[in-house]
C-alpha positions in Angstrom: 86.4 104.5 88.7 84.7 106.2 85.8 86.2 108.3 83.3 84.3 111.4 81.7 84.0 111.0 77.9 86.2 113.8 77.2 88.9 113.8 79.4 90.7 116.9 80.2 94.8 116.1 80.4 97.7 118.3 80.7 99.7 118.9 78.0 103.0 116.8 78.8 100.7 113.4 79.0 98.3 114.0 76.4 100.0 111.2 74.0 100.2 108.6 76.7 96.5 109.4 77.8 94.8 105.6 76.9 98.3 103.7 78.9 97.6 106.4 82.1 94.1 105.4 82.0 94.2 101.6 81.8 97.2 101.8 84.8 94.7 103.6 86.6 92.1 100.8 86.5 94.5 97.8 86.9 96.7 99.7 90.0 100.1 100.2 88.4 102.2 102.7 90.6 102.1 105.6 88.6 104.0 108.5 90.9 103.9 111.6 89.3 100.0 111.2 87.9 97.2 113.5 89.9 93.8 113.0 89.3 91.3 115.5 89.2 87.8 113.9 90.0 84.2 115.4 90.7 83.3 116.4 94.2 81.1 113.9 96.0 80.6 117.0 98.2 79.4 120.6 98.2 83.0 121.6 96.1 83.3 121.8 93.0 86.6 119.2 92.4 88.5 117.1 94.3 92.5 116.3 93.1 94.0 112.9 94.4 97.6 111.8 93.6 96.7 108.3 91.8 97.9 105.9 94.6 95.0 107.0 96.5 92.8 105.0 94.5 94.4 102.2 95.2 92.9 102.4 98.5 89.7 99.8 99.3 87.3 102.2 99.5 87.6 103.8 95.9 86.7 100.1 94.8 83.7 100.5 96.5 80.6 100.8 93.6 79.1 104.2 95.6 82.7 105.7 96.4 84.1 105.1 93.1 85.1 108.8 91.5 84.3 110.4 88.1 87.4 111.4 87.0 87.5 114.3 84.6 91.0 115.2 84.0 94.4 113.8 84.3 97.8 115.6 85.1 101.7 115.2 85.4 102.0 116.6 89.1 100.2 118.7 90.9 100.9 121.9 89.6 99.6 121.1 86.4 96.7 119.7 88.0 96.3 123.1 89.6 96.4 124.5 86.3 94.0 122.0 84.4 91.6 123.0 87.0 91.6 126.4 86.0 91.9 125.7 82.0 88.3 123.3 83.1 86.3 126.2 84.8 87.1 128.7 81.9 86.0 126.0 79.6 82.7 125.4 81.9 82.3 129.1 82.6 82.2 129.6 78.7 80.4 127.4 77.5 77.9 127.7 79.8 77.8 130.7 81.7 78.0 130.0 85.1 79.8 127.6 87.8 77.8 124.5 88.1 80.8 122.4 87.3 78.6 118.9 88.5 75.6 119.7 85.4 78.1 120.3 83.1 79.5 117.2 83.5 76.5 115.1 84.4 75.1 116.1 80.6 78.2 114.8 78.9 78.2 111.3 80.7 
């Protein structure tokens, strides 16, 4: 999995940001932690609750998601979606969630 640079989180994990990330890559259980990665289709994100990645075909090189934010639960995942396409919307004027992104890699 690949991580975007600077990583949106929700406010309740933001000190424990580094130890999320690093259980992420080694597949510690981690039950209330969703993951809010970029679309590999036509939509804009896509959220995962993190034991989905533990599944063999995120290891695979081509399936492998850019994650862009982290949350505690969905809701907040919800929510840091919102807080990301305000932040997109403003900065850049439009929608195109993928450029954005691509450009800070």
């Amino acid at each position: 999995m690949y991580f975007c640079r600077n990583l949106y989180t929700s406010p309740s994990i933001k000190a424990k940001r580094k130890k999320i990330m690093w259980k992420l890559r080694t597949g510690r259980p981690q039950p209330v932690i969703y993951v809010i990665a970029l679309a590999q289709n036509s939509d804009l994100f896509e959220i995962y609750h993190s034991g989905l990645l533990k599944q063999k075909y995120y290891r695979k090189k081509e399936n492998r998601p850019y994650i862009v934010g982290l949350a505690a639960g969905y809701g907040q995942a919800v929510s840091l979606v919102t807080d990301i396409l305000e932040d997109v919307f403003a900065r850049t004027g439009g929608y195109d969630v993928k450029e954005y992104f691509k450009r800070k890699k």
